[in-house]
N, C-alpha and C positions, 0 to 999 in steps of 0.2 A: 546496422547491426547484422550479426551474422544470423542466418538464416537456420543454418543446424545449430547455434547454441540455444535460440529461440524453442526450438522442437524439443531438445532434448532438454530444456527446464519444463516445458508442461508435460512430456511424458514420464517426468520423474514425480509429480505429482496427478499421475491418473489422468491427465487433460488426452483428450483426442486433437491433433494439431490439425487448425482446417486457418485459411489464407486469411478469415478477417479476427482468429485466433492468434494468429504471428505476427498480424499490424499491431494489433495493441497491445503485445509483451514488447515487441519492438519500442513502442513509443511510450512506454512505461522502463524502460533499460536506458531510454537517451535525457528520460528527467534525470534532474541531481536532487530531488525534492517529491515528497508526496503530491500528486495532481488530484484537482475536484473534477468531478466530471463533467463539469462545460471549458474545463481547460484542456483535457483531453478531445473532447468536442471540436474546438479551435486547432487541433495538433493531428487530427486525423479527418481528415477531409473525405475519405473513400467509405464511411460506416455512420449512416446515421444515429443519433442519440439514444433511442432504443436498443439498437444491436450493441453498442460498448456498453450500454447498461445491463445487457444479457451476459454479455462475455465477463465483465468485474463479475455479476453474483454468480456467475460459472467456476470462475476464480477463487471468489470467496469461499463456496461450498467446501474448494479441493486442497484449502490451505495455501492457495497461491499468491492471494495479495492482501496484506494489512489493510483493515479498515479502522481509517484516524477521524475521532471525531475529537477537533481543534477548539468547537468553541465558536468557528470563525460562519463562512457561510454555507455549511454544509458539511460533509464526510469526503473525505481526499486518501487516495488509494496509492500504494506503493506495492513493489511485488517483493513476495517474500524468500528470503536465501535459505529456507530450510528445505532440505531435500525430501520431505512426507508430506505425503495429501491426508493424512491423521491425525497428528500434532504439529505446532508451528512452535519452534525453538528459538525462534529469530525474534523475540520479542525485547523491545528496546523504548528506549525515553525521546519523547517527540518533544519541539520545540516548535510555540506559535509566537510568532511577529503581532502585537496587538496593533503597530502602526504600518505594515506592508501585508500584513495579514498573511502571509506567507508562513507554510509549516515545514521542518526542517528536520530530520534523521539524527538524533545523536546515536547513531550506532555502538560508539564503542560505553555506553552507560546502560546496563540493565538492570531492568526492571527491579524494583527490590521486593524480595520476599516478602507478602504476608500470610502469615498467620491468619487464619480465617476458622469461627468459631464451627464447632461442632454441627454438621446437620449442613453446612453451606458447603456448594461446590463450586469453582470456580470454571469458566469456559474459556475466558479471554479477558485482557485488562489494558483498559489503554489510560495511559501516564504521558497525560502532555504540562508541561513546563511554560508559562506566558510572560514575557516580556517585552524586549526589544533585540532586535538580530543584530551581529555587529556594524551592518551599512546602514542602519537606522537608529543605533544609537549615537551617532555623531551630528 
């Protein structure tokens, strides 16, 4: 991954970019899929489990990375395409594998509107979808 696209997606949301900062935007850019964090664990060798658990809730604070809960064994993070550490625009219908357990982006399906009664606010909404993915439905 490039090194200055890295930089310049966490200084678009407020992130200070420091070198165990751009490993793990980097290895959250080379998934094609939301990672749990001991898959990330396995995929970065140079940061102990603590420190990428610092830098995700660094992340989350600043609108930088979606936090999916699937259902499955835990919370799995993906980084977010909305360019504000304010609001995250980028919000979208996730898909879990109940048999590879594997959680999947449908990016281009969003979220649908609700209506929420009087007096409720909303902060964030995750919409995951459970099935079978299509190399496991066969």
């Amino acid at each position: 991954m490039n090194k200055d696209y890295s930089i310049e997606l966490m200084e678009s949301h407020g992130i200070k970019p420091t070198a165990n900062r751009i490993v793990v935007v980097n290895a959250l850019l080379k998934c094609d899929r939301p990672m749990s964090l001991s898959e990330l664990e396995t995929k970065i060798l140079t940061i102990d489990k603590s420190g990428i658990f610092r830098t995700l809730n660094l992340f989350k604070e600043h609108h930088f990375v979606h936090v999916i809960e699937d259902g499955g064994d835990g919370v799995r993070y993906e980084l977010c395409h909305s360019h504000s550490h304010e609001h995250d625009d980028d919000v979208h219908v996730h898909f879990f594998c109940e048999h590879c357990h594997k959680t999947f982006c449908l990016d281009n399906i969003k979220i649908p509107l609700v209506d929420l009664p009087d007096g409720y606010e909303m902060t964030t909404v995750n919409y995951v979808i459970k099935g079978k993915c299509p190399n496991c439905k066969h």
